[in-house]
FIVOTI-955779 format. One line per 8 residues: number of its first residue (from 0); their letters; for each residue z, x, y of C-alpha. Coordinates in nm, 3 decimals. Example, Ala and Ser with C-alpha at 12.3 -4.5 7.8 and 13.67 -1.06 7.14 Angstrom:
BEGIN
0> AS> 0.780/1.230/-0.450 ~ 0.714/1.367/-0.106
//
This chain:
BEGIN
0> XXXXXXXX> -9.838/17.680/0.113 ~ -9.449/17.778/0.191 ~ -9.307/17.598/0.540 ~ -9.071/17.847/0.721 ~ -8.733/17.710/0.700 ~ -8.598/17.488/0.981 ~ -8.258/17.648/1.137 ~ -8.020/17.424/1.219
8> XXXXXXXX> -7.725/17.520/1.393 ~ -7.377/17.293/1.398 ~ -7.130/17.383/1.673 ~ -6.802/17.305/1.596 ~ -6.616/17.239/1.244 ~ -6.391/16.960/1.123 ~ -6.472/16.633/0.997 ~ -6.791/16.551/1.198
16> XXXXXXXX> -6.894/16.884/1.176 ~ -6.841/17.002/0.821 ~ -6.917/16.648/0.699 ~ -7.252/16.734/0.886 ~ -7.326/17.065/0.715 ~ -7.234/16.916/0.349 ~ -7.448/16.616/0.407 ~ -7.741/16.820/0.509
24> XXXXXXXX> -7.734/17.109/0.256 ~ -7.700/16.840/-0.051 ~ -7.987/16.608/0.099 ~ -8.193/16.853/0.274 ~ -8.078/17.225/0.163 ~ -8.421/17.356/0.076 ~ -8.596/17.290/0.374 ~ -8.322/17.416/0.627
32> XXXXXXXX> -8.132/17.723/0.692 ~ -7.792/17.593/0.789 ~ -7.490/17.780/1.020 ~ -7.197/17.637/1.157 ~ -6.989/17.796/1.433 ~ -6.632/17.679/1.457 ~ -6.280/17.904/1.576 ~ -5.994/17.908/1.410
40> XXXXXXXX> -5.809/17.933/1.751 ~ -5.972/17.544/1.817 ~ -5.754/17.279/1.732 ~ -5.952/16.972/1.558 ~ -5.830/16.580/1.654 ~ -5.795/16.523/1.307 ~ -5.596/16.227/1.298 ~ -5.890/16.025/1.151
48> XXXXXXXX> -5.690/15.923/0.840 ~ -5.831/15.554/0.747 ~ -6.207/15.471/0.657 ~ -6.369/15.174/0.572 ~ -6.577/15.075/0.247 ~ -6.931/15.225/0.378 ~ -6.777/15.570/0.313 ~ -6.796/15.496/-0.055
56> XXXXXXXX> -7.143/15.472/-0.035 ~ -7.207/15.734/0.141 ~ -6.993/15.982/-0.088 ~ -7.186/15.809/-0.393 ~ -7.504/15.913/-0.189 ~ -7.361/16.273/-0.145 ~ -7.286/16.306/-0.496 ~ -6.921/16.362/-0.450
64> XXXXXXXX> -6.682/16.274/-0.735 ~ -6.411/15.997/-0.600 ~ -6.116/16.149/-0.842 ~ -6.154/16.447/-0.739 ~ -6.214/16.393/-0.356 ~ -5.881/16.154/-0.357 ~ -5.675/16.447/-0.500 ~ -5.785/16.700/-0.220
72> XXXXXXXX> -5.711/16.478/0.071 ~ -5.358/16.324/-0.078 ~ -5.610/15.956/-0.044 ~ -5.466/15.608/-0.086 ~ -5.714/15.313/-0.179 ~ -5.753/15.074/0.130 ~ -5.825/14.706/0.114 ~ -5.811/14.623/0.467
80> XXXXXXXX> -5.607/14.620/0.736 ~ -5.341/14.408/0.828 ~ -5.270/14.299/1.223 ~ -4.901/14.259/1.359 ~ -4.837/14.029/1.665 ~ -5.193/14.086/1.808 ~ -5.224/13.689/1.910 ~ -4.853/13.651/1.962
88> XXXXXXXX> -4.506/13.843/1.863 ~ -4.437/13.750/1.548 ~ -4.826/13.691/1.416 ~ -4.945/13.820/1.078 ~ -5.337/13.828/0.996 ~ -5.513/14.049/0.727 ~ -5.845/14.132/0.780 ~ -5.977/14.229/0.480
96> XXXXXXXX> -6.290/14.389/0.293 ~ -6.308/14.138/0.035 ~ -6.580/13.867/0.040 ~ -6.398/13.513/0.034 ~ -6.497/13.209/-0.116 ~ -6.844/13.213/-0.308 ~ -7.161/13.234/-0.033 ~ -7.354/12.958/0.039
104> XXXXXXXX> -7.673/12.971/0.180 ~ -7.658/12.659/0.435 ~ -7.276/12.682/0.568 ~ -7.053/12.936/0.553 ~ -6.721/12.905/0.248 ~ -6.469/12.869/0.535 ~ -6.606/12.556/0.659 ~ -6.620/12.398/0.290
112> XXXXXXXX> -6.235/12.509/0.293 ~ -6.202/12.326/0.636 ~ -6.353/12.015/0.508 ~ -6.117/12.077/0.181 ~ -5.826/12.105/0.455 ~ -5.932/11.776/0.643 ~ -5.933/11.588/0.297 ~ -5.531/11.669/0.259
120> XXXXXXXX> -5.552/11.979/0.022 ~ -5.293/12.234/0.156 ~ -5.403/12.620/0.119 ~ -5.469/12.902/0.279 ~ -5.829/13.051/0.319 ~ -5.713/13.430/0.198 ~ -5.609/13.253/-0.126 ~ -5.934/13.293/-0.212
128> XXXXXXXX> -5.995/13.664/-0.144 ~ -5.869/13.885/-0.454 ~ -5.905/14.189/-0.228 ~ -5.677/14.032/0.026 ~ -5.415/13.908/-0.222 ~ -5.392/14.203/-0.381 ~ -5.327/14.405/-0.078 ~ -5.047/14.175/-0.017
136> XXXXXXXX> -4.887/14.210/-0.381 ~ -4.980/14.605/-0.338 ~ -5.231/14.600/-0.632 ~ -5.498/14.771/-0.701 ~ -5.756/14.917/-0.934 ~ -6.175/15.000/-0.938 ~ -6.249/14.656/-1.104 ~ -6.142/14.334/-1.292
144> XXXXXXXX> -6.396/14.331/-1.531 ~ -6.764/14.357/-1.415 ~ -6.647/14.242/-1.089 ~ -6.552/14.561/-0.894 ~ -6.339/14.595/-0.593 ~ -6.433/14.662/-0.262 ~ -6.271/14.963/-0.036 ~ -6.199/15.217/0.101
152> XXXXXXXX> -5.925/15.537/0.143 ~ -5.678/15.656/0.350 ~ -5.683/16.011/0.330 ~ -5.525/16.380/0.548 ~ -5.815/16.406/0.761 ~ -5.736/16.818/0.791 ~ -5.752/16.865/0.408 ~ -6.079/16.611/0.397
160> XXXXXXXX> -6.259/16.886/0.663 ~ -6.114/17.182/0.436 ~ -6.272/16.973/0.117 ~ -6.578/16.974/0.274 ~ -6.599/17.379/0.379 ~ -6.579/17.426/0.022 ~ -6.839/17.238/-0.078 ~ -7.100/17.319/0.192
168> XXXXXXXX> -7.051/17.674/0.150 ~ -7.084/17.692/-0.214 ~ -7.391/17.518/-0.118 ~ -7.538/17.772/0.068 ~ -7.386/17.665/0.424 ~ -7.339/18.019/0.649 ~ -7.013/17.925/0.868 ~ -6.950/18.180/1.166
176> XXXXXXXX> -6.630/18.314/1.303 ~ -6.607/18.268/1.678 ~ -6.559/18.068/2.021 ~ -6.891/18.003/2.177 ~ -6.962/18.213/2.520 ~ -7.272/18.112/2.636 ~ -7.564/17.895/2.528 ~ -7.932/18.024/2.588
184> XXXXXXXX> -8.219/17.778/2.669 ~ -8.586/17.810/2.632 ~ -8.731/17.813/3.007 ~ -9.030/17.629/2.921 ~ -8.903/17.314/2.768 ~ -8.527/17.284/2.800 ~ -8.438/17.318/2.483 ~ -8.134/17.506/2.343
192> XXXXXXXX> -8.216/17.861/2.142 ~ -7.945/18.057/2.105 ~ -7.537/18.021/2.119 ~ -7.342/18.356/2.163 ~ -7.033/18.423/2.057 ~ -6.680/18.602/2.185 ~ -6.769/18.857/1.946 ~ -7.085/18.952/2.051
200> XXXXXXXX> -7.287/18.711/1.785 ~ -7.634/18.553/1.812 ~ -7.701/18.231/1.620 ~ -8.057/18.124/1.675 ~ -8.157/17.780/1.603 ~ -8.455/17.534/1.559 ~ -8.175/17.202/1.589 ~ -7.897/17.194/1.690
208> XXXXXXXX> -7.582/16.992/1.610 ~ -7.277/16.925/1.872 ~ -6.964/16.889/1.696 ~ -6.740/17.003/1.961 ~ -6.521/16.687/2.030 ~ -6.440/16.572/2.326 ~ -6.535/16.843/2.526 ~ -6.925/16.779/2.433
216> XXXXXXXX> -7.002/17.143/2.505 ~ -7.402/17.119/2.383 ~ -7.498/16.755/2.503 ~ -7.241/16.712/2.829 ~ -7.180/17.039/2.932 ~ -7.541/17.217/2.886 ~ -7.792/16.973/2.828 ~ -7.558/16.744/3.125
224> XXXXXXXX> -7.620/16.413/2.907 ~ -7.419/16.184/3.098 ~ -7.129/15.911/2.918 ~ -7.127/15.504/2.945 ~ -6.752/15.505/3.019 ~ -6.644/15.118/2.881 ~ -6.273/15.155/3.031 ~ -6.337/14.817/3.202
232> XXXXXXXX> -6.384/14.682/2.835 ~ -6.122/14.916/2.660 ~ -5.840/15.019/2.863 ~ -5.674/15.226/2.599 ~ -5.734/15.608/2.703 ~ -5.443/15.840/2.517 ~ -5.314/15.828/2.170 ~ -5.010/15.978/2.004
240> XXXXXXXX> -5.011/16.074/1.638 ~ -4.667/16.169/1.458 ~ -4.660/16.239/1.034 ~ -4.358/16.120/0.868 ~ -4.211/16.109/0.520 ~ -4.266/15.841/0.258 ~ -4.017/15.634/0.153 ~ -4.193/15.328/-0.017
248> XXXXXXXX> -4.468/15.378/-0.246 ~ -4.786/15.405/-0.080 ~ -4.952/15.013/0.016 ~ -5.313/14.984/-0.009 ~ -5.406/14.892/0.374 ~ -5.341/14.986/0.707 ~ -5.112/14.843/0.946 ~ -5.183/14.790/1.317
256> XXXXXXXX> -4.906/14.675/1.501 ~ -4.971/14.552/1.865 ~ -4.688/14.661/2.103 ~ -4.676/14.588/2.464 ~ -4.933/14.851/2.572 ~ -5.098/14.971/2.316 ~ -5.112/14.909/1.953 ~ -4.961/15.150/1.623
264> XXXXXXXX> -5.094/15.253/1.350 ~ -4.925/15.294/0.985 ~ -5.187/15.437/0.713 ~ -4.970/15.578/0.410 ~ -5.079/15.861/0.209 ~ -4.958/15.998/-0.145 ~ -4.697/16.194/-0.008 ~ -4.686/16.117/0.337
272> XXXXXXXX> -4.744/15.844/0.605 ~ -4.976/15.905/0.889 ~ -4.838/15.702/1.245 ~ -4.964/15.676/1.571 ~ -5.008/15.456/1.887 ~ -5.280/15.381/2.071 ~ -5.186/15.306/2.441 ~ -5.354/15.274/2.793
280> XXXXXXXX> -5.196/15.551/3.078 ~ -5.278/15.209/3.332 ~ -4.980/15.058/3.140 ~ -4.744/15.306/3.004 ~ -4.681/15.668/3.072 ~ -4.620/15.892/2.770 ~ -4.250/15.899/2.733 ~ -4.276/15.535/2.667
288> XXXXXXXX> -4.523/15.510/2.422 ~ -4.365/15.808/2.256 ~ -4.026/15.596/2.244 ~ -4.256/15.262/2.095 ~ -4.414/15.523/1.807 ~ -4.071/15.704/1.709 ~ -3.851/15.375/1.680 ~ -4.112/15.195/1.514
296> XXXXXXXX> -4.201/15.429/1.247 ~ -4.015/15.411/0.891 ~ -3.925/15.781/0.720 ~ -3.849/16.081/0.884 ~ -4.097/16.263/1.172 ~ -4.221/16.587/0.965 ~ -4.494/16.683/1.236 ~ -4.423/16.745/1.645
304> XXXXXXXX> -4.605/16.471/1.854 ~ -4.985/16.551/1.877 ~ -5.102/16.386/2.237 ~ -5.504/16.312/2.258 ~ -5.707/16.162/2.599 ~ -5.998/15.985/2.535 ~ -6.226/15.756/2.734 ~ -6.384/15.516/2.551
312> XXXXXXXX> -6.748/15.508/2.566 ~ -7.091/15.666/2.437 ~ -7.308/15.916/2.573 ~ -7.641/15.772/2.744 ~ -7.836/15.976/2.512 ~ -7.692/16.096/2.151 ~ -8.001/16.290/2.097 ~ -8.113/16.522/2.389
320> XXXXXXXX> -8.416/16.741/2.382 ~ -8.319/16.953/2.007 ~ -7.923/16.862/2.009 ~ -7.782/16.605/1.795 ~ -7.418/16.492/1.912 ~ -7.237/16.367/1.581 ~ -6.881/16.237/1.607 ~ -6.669/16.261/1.913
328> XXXXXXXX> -6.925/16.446/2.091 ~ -7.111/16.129/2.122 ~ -6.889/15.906/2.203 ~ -6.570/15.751/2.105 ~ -6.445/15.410/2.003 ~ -6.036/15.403/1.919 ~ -5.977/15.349/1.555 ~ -5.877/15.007/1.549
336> XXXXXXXX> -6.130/14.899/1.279 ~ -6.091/15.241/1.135 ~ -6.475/15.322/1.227 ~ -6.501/15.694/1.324 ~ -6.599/15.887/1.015 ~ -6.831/15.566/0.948 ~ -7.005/15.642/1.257 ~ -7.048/15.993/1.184
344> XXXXXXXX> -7.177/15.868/0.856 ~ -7.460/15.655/0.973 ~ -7.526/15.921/1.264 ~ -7.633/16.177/0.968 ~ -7.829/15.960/0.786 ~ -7.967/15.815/1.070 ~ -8.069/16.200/1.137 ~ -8.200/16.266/0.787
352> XXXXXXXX> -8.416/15.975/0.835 ~ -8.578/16.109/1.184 ~ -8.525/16.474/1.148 ~ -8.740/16.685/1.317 ~ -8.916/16.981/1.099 ~ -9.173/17.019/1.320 ~ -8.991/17.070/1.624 ~ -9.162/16.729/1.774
360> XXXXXXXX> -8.855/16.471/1.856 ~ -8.962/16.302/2.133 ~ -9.015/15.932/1.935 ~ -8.806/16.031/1.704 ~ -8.475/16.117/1.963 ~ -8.559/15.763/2.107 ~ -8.534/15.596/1.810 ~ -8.226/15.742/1.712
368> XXXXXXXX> -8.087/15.670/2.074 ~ -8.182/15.343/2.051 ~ -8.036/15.254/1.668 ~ -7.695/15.481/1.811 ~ -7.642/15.277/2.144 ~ -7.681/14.912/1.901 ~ -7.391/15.011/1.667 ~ -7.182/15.150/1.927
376> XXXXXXXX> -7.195/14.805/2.118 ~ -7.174/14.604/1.808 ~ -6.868/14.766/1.682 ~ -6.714/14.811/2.078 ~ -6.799/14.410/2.058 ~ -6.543/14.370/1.738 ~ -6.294/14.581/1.878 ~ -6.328/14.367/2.221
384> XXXXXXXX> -6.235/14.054/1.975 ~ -5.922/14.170/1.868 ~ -5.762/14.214/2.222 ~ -5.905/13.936/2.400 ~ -5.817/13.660/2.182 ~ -5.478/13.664/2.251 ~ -5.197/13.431/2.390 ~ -5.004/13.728/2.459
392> XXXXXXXX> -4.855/13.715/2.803 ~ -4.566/13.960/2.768 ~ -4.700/14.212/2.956 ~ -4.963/14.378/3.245 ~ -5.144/14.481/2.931 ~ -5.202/14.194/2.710 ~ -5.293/14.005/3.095 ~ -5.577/14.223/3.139
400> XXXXXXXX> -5.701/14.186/2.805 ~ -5.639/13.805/2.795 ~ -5.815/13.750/3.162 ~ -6.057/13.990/3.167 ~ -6.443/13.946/3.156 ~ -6.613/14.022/2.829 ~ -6.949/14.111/2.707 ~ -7.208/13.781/2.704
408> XXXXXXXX> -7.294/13.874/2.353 ~ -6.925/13.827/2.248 ~ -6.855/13.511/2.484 ~ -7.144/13.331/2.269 ~ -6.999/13.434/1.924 ~ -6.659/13.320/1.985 ~ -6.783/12.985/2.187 ~ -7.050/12.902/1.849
416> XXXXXXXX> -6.761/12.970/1.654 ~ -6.481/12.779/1.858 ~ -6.757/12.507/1.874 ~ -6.897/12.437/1.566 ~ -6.729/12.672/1.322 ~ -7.090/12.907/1.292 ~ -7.073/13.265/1.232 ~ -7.286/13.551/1.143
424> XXXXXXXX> -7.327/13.895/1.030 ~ -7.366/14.164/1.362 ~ -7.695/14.309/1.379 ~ -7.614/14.661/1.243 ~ -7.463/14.497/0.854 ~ -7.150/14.600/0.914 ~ -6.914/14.350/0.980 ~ -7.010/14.053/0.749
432> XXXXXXXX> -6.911/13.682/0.784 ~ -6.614/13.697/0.667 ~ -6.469/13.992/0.905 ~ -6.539/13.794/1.198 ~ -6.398/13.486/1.044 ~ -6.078/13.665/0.931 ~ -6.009/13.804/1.295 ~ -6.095/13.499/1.478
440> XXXXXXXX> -5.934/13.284/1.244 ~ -5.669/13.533/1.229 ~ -5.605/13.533/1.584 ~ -5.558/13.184/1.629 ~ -5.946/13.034/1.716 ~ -5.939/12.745/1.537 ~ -6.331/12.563/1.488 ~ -6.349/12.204/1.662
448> XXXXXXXX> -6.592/12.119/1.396 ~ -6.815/12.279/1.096 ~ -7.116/12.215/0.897 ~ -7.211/11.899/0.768 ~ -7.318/12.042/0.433 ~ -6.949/12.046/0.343 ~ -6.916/11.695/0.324 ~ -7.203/11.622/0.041
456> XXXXXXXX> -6.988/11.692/-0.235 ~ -6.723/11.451/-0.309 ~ -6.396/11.490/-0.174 ~ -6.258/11.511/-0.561 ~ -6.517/11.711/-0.660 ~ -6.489/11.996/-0.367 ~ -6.094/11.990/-0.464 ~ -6.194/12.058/-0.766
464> XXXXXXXX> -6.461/12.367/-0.730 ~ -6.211/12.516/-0.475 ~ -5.899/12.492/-0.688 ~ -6.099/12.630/-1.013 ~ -6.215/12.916/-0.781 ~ -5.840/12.994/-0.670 ~ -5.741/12.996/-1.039 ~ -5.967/13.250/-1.094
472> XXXXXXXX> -5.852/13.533/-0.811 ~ -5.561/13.474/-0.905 ~ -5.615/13.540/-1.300 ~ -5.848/13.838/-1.178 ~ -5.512/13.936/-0.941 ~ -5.241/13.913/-1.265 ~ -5.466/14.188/-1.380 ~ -5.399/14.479/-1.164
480> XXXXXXXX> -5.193/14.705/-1.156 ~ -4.955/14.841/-0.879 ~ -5.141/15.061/-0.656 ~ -4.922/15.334/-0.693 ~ -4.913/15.325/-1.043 ~ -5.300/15.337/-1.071 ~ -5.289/15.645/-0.799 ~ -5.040/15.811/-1.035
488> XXXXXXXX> -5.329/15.784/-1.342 ~ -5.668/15.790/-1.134 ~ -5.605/16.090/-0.898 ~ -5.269/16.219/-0.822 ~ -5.254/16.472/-0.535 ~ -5.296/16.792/-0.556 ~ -4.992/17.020/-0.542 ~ -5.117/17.263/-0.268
496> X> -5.246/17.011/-0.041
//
């Protein structure tokens, strides 16, 4: 017995939309017939240059190879980020993707490193993160040994969406030439049937995928799916992205420098450097933020300014009657923690998971709702942490953040921490232990007390584990080679990117 094929239609093309099509055609190619619609006379966002390790993963998963990937996109390895004058001017915290210490399944390694600390010995907790280090001594390569490295890429978000065109349609993907005109909806139950295009086109479609941006065409605009705006939490609402010339070899993290309104980003590629600055139009007007980003970036400005409005936020439903909103469409979170092509990421799988061949999705939309509206607030939660724990008072911006309430989840994280040292993985996996730790720490919260499991071993002996741990990241460190020079040999860029 042969099933008819289910048609899925995917409005809109860059990242989200053509990471959407690939994703689907490799997992699910022979049990749906797959179009997307995109115009060449739309303009993408893509400024989403910096990832974090669960993209890996998730290219593994796609069967993509890394080498070849890296080449297209002009990608950089990324070991984490590092955070300029966030808790006050002159402040330097990296947070990192590294695991630090060796786990423990009673108390947590930071707290053994406390006690360490309170019995005289004289260290720093990152010198026990070979990730961390080595994004400080720009190092890198895939392992030491059998003990591999964890990352993720910087990488020229346009060329990544091109990358991905390729590959979906070799796969079989049908892409369509057009702007969208209208949308047609089945009378009876709501649902979406048909999008017309400025050229007279017809797509028909079983599912359908918004990838539109912003704008939200399918799931705001038709379907009138309404948005959780979190400005109150998030003030930030424009962002202005500049490219400019390399003239260091490429560094394997990100830099986020906070500036009085806003915050900039630095995320170098092979041949280029991609800049920007986050900012909140309550705080600065454009010409001023524009001013911060030029005369803080290093190289010369190769691109015109690219300005981008936002509001922070999620829709109330990601999953409407047959429409899937992937990426923008469904909400947005600014890319301090370098999460939006994650979140696209977990949306497809997520999708995969539920997806509806039989054109039943009632259960299934509410379960992906409900899995989509916990990551969002975990991750908005994380962002939260970085502005609010701040001493900062040099400006209406930083007093906001410093002052204002936050979310009751994140009030008892930082008050178990501040307390008694205790932290814990968020409930979606993705920021571990040692994320939190690194940004609270990081920022200046400092634990009253920790766990009483530290103090069983003797103070000699703890020295002594600690200090033969140390020796070894930094034995595992003398191994690596520059970053650039292991770019050079791994996957240099390709010329016509």
């Amino acid at each position: 017995m042969t099933h008819k094929k289910t048609r899925v239609v995917i409005a809109g093309g860059g990242t989200a939309g053509w990471l959407s099509a690939f994703s689907l055609v490799t997992r699910l190619g022979n049990l749906l017939d797959i179009t997307l619609v995109e115009s060449d006379q739309i303009g993408t966002v893509g400024v989403g240059e910096a990832t974090i390790p669960t993209m890996c993963n998730f290219h593994r998963l796609m069967g993509l190879d890394e080498r070849e990937f890296m080449a297209a996109t002009q990608a950089t390895f990324k070991l984490g980020i590092q955070f300029d004058n966030w808790a006050n001017q002159g402040d330097s915290y990296v947070h990192s993707f590294g695991e630090i210490g060796q786990r423990s399944w009673m108390a947590e390694f930071h707290e053994f490193w406390m006690q360490a600390n309170a019995n005289g010995q004289q260290d720093k907790l990152e010198d026990y993160c070979l990730e961390l280090k080595a994004a400080k001594q720009n190092k890198f390569a895939l392992n030491v040994g059998n003990r591999p490295l964890n990352y993720a890429y910087h990488l020229d978000a346009t060329a990544y969406a091109a990358y991905l065109r390729n590959k979906a349609e070799s796969a079989g993907v049908t892409r369509r030439e057009g702007k969208i005109v209208q949308v047609n909806k089945h009378s009876d139950s709501g649902n979406l049937s048909t999008l017309v295009l400025d050229n007279g086109t017809h797509i028909d479609g079983d599912v359908f995928i918004d990838c539109t941006g912003f704008r939200a065409l399918l799931i705001g605009e038709e379907l009138g799916v309404g948005y959780h705006d979190w400005s109150h939490l998030l003030a930030a609402d424009r962002a202005i992205a500049v490219q400019s010339t390399a003239i260091e070899p490429p560094r394997p993290y990100t830099i986020a420098t906070a500036h009085k309104a806003g915050w900039q980003w630095r995320i170098p590629l092979q041949s280029r450097v991609g800049n920007g600055i986050v900012y909140s139009s309550r705080f600065s007007d454009d010409e001023s933020a524009l001013d911060t980003l030029i005369s803080n970036i290093s190289g010369d400005p190769v691109t015109s300014p690219r300005y981008l409005k936002f509001a922070t936020g999620m829709r109330k439903q990601a999953w409407a009657n047959n429409c899937i909103a992937i990426g923008l469409s469904s909400g947005f979170l600014e890319p301090l923690e370098s999460t939006s092509i994650h979140l696209v990421t977990t949306a497809l799988i997520r999708l995969m998971k539920l997806f509806p061949f039989d054109g039943e999705c009632r259960l299934l939309a509410e379960r992906y709702n409900r899995e989509t509206q916990k990551e969002m607030e975990t991750i908005r939660d994380f962002i939260v942490l970085h502005y609010h724990l701040t001493q900062r008072d040099d400006s209406e911006f930083w007093h906001f953040y410093r002052t204002m309430d936050i979310p009751e989840s994140l009030q008892h994280r930082m008050a178990m921490f501040a307390e008694h040292g205790y932290a814990w993985p968020d409930d979606v996996a993705l920021f571990r232990v040692d994320s939190w730790v690194q940004v609270m720490m990081g920022q200046g919260l400092m634990p009253k007390r920790h766990h009483g499991a530290s103090r069983m071993l003797p103070a000699q002996s703890l020295t002594q584990q600690l200090t033969a741990f140390k020796q070894s990241v930094n034995q595992a460190l003398a191994q690596l080679p520059a970053h650039d020079t292991f770019l050079k040999q791994y996957c240099p860029a390709n010329q016509s990117t």
